[in-house]
N, C-alpha and C positions, 0 to 999 in steps of 0.2 A: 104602206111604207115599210121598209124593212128596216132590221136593228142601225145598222149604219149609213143609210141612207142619208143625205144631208136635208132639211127640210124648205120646201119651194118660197114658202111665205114670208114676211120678216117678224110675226109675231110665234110663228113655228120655231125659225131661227133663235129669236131668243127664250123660248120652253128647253130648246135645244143645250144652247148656252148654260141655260141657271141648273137644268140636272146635270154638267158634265162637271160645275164649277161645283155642286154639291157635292157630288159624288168624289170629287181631290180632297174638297174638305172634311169629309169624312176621312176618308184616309190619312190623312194629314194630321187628324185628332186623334187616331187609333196607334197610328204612328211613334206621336209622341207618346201618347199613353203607356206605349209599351217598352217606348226608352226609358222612363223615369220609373220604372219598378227596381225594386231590391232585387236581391239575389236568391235570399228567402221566399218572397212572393213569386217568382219564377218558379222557384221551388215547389212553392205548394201548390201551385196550375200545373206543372207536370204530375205531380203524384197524384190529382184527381183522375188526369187524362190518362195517366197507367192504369187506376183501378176501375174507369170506364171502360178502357180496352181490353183488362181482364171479366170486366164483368160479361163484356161482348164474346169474347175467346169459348168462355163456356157456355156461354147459350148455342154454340155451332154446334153439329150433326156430329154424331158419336161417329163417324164414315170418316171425319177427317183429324186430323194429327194435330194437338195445338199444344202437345207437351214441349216443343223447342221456342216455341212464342211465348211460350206461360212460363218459362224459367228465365227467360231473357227480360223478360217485364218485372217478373222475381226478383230479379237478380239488380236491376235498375233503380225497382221500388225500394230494395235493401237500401242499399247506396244512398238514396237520397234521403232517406228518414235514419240513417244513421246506423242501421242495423247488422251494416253487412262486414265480414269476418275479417 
């Protein structure tokens, strides 16, 4: 049976059903979750994901250029923790 294949049975059909009905509610949860944050906590889940993507930047191959990434993440992480001129 393939990913979207519809299923032949009716107890298939509804295994069918309850993951597609999980799978909104989920969404649904994360959804709101993520309406009802501050400004702040937006905040501070960027400036983790900056300094994950900087920590990523320089583990790359001396072969490639990541001085215009690394200043723009610089430059954003300033901004956001208040730093920058």
């Amino acid at each position: 049976m393939t990913h979207n294949a519809r299923p032949s049975s009716a107890a298939g059909r509804r295994r069918w059903f309850a993951n597609a009905l999980r799978g909104a509610w989920e969404k649904a949860k994360q959804a709101t979750a993520e309406a009802i944050k501050t400004a702040p906590q937006r905040a501070a889940e960027r400036v983790e994901q900056i300094k994950a993507q900087m920590h990523v930047l320089d583990m790359r191959t001396f072969r490639l250029s990541i001085l215009d990434e690394r200043k723009a993440l610089a430059f954003e992480l300033a901004v956001l923790t208040g730093e920058a001129a």
